[in-house]
Jmol script that loads the backbone (N, CA, C; Angstrom):
load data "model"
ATOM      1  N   UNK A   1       0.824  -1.172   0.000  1.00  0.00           N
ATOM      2  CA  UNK A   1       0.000   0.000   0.000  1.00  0.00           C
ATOM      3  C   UNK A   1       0.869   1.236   0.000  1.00  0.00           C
ATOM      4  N   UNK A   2      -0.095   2.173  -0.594  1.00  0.00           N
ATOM      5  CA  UNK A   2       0.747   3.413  -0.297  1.00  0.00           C
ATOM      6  C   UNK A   2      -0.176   4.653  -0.519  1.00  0.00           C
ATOM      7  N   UNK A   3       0.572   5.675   0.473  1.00  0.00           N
ATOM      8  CA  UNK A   3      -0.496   6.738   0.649  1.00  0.00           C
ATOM      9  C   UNK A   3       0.174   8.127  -0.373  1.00  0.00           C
ATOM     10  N   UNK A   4      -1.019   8.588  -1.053  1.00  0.00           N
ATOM     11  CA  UNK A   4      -0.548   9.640  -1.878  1.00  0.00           C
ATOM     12  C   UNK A   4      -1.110  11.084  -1.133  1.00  0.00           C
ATOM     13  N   UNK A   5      -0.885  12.115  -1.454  1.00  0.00           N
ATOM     14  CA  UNK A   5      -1.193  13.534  -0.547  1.00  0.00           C
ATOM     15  C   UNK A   5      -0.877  14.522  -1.664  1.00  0.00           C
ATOM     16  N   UNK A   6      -1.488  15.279  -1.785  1.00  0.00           N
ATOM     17  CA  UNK A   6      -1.167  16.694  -2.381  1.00  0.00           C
ATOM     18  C   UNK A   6      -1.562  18.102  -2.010  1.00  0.00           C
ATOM     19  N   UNK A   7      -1.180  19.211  -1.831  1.00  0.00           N
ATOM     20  CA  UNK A   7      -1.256  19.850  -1.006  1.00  0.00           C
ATOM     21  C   UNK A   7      -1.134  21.458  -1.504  1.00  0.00           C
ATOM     22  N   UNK A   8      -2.072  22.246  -1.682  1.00  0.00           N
ATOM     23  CA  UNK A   8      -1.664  23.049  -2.047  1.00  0.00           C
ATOM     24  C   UNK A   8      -1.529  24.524  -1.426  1.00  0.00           C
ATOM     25  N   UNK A   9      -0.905  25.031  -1.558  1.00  0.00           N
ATOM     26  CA  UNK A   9      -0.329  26.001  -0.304  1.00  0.00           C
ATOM     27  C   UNK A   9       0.338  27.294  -0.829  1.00  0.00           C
ATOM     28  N   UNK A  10       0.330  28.625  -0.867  1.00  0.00           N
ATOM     29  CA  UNK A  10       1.080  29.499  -0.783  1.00  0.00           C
ATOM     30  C   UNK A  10       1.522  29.337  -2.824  1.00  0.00           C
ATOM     31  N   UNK A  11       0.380  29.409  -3.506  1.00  0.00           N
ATOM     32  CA  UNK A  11       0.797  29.619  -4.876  1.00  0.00           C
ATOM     33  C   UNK A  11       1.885  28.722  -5.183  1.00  0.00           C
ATOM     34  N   UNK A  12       2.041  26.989  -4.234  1.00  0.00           N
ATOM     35  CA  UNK A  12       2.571  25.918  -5.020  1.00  0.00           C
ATOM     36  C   UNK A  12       1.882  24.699  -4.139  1.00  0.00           C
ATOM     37  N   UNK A  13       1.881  23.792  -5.449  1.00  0.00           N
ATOM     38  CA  UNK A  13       1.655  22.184  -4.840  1.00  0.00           C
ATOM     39  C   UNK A  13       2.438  21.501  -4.811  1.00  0.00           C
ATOM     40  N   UNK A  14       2.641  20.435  -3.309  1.00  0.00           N
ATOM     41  CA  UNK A  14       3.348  19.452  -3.060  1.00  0.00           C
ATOM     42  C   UNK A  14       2.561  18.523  -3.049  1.00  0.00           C
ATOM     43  N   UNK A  15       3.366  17.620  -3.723  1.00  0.00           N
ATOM     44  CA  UNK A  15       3.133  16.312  -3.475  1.00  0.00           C
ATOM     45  C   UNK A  15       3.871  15.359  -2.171  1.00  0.00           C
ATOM     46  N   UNK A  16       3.020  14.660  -2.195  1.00  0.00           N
ATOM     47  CA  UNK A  16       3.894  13.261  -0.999  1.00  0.00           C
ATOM     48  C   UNK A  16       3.716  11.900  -0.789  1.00  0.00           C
ATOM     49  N   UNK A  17       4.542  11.149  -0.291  1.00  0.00           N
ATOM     50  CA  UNK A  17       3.830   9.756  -0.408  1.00  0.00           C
ATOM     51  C   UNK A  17       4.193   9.240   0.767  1.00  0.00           C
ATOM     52  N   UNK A  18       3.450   7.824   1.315  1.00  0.00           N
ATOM     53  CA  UNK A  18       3.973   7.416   2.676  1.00  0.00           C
ATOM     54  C   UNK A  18       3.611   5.805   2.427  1.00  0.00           C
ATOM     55  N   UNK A  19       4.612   4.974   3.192  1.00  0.00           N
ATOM     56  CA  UNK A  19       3.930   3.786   2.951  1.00  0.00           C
ATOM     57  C   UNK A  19       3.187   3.548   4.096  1.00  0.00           C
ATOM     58  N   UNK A  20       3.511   3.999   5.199  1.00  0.00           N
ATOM     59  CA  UNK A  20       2.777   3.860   6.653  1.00  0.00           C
ATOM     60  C   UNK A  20       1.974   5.259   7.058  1.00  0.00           C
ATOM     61  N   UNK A  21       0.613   4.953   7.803  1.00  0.00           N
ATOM     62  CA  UNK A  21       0.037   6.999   7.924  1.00  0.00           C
ATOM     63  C   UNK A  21       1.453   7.670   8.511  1.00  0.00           C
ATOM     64  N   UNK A  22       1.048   8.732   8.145  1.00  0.00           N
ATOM     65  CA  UNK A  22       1.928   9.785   8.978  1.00  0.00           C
ATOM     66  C   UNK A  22       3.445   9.813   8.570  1.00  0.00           C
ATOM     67  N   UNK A  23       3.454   9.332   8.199  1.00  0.00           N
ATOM     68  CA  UNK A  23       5.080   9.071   7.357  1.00  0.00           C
ATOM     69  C   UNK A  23       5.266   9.474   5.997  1.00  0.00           C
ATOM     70  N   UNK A  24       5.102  11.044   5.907  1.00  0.00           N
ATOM     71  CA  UNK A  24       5.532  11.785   4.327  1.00  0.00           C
ATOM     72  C   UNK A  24       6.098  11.934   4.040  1.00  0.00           C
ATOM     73  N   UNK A  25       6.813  11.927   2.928  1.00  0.00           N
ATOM     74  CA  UNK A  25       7.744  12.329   2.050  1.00  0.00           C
ATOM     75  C   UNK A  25       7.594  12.624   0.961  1.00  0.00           C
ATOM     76  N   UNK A  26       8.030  14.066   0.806  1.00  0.00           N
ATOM     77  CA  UNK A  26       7.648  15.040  -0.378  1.00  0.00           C
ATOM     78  C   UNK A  26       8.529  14.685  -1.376  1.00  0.00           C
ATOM     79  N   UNK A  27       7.481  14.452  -2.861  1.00  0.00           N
ATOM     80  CA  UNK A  27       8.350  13.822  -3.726  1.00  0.00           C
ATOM     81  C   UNK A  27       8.575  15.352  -4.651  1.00  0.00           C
ATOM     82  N   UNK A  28       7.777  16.555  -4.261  1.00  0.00           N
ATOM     83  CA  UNK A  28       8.294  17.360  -5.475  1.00  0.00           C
ATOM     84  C   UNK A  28       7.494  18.879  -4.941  1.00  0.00           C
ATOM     85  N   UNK A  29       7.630  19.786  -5.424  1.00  0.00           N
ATOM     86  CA  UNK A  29       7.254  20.997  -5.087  1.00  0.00           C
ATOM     87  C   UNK A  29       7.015  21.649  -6.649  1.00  0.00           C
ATOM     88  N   UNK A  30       5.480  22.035  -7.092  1.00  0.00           N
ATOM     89  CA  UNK A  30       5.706  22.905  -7.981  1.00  0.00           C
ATOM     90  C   UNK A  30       4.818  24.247  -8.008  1.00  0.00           C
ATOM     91  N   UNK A  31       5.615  25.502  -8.573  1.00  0.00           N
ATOM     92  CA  UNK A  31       4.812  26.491  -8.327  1.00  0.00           C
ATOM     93  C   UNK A  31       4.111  27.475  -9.276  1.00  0.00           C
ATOM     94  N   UNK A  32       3.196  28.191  -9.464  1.00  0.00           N
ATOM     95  CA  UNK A  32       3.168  29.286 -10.287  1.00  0.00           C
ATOM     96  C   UNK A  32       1.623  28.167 -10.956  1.00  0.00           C
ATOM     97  N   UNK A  33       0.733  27.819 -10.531  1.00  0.00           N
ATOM     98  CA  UNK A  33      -0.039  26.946 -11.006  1.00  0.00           C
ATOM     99  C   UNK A  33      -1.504  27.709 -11.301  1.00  0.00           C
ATOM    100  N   UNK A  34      -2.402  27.337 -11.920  1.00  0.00           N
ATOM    101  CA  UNK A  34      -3.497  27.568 -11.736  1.00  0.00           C
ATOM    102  C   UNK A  34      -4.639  27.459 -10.800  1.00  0.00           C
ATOM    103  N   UNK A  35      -5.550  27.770 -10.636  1.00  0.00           N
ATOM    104  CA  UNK A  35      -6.368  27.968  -9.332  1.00  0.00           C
ATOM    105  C   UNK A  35      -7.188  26.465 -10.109  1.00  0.00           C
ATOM    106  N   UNK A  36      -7.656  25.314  -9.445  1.00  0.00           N
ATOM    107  CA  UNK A  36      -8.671  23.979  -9.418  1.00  0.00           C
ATOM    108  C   UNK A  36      -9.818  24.592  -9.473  1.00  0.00           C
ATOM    109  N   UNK A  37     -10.130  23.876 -10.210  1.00  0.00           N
ATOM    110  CA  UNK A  37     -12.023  24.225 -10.268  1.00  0.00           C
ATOM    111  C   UNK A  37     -13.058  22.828 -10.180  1.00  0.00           C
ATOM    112  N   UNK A  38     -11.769  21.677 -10.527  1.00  0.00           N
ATOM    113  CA  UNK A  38     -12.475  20.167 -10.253  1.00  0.00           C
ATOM    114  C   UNK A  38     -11.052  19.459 -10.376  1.00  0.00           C
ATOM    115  N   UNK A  39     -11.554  18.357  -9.116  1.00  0.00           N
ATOM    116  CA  UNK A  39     -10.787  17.567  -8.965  1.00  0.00           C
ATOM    117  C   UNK A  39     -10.625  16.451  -9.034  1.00  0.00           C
ATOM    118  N   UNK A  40      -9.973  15.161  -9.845  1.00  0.00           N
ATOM    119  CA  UNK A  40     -10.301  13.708  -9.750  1.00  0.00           C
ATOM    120  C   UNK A  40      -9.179  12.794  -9.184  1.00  0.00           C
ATOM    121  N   UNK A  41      -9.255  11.624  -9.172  1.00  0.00           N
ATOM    122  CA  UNK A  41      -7.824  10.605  -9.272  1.00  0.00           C
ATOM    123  C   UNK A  41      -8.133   9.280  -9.946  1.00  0.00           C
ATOM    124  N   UNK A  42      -7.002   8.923 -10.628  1.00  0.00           N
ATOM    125  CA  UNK A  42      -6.975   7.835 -11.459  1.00  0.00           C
ATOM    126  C   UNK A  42      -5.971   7.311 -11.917  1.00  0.00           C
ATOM    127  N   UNK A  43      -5.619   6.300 -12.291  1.00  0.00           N
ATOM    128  CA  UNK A  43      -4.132   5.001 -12.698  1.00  0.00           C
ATOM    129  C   UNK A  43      -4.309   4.652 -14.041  1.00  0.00           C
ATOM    130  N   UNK A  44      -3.275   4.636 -14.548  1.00  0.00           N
ATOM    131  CA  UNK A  44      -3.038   4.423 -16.061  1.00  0.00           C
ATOM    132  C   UNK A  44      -1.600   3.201 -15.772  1.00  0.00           C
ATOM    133  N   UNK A  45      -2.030   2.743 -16.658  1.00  0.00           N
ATOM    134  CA  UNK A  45      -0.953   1.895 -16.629  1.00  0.00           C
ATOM    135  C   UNK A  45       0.151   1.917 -18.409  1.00  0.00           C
ATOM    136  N   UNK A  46       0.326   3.145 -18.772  1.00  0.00           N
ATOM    137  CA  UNK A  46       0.826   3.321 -19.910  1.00  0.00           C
ATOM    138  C   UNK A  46       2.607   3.456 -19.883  1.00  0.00           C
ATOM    139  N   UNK A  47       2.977   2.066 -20.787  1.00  0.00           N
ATOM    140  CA  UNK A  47       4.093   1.589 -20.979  1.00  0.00           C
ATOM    141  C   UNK A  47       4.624   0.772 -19.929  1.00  0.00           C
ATOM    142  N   UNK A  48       3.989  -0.101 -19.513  1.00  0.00           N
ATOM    143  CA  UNK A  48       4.098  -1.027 -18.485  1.00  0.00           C
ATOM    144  C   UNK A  48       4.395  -2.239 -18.931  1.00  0.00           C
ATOM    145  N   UNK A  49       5.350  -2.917 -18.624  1.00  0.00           N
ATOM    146  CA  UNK A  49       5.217  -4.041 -19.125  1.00  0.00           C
ATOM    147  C   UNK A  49       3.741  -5.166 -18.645  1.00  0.00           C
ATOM    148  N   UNK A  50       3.270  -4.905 -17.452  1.00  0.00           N
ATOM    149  CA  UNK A  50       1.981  -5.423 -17.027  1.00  0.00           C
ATOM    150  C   UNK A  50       1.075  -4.801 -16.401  1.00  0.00           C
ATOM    151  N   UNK A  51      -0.254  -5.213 -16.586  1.00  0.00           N
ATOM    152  CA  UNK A  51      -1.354  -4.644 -16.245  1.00  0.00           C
ATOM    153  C   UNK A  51      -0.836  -3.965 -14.457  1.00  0.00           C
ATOM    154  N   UNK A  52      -1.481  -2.900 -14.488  1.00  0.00           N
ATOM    155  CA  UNK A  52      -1.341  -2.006 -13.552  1.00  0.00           C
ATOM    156  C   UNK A  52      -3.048  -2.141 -12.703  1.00  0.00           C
ATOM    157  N   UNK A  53      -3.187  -2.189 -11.075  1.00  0.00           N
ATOM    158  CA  UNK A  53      -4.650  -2.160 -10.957  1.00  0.00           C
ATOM    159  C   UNK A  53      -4.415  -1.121  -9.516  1.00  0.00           C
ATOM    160  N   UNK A  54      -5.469   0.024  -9.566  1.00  0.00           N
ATOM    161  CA  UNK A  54      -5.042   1.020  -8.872  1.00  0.00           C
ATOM    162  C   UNK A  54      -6.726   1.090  -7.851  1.00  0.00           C
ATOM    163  N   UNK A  55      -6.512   0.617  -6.637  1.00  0.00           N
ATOM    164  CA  UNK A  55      -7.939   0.958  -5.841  1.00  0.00           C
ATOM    165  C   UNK A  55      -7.620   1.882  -4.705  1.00  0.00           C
ATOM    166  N   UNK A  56      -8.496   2.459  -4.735  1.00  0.00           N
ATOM    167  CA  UNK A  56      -8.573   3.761  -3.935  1.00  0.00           C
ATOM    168  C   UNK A  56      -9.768   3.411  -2.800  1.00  0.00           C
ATOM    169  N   UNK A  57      -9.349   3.635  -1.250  1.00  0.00           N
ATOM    170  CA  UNK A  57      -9.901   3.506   0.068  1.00  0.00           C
ATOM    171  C   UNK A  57     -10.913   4.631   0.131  1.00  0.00           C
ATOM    172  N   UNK A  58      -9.869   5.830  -0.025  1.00  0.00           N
ATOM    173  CA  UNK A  58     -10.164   6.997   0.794  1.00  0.00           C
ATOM    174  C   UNK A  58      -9.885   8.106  -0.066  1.00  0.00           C
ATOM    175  N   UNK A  59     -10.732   8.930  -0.094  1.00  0.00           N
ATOM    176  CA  UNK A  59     -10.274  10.243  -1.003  1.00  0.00           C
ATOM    177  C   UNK A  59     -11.493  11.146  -0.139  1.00  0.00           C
ATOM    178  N   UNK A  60     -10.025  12.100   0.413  1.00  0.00           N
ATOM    179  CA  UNK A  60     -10.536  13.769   0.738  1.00  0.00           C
ATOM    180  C   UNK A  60     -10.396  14.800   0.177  1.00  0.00           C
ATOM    181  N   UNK A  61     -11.207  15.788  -0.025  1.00  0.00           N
ATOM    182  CA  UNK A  61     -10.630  17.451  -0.168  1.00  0.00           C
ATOM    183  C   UNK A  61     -10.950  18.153   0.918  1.00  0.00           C
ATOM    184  N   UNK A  62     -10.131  18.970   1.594  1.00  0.00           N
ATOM    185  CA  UNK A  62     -10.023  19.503   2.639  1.00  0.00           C
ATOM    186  C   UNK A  62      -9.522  20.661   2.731  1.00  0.00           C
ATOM    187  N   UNK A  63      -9.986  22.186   3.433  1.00  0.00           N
ATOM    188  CA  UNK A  63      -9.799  23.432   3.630  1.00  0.00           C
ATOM    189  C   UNK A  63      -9.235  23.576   5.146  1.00  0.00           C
ATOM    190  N   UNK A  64      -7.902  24.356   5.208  1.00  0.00           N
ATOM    191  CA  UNK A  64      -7.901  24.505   6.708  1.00  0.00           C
ATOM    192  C   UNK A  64      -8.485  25.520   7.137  1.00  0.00           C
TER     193      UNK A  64
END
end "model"
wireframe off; spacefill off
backbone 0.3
color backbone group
């Protein structure tokens, strides 16, 4: 398993990943983005040597 996070903050988004809760690690920082107006998630499995299968538990959007 593994936990994905994105985060957007101060005119940039981070990303992060964890294999255990609470355990992040930011895989990237980017800035200068556009403002979301809709949001989704989804797995592609393009150029894989094998089928890829992506299930999702839990999905939040959240304001602090």
């Amino acid at each position: 398993e593994v936990y994905l996070r994105l985060e957007s903050k101060d005119n940039s988004i981070s990303g992060y990943y964890a294999t255990a809760p609470d355990q992040w690690e930011r895989l990237g920082r980017f800035g200068n983005y556009f403002q979301f107006k809709k949001v989704g998630i989804g797995v592609s499995n393009a150029n894989a040597a094998n089928d890829v299968v992506g299930l999702f538990d839990y999905f939040e959007i959240s304001q602090p």
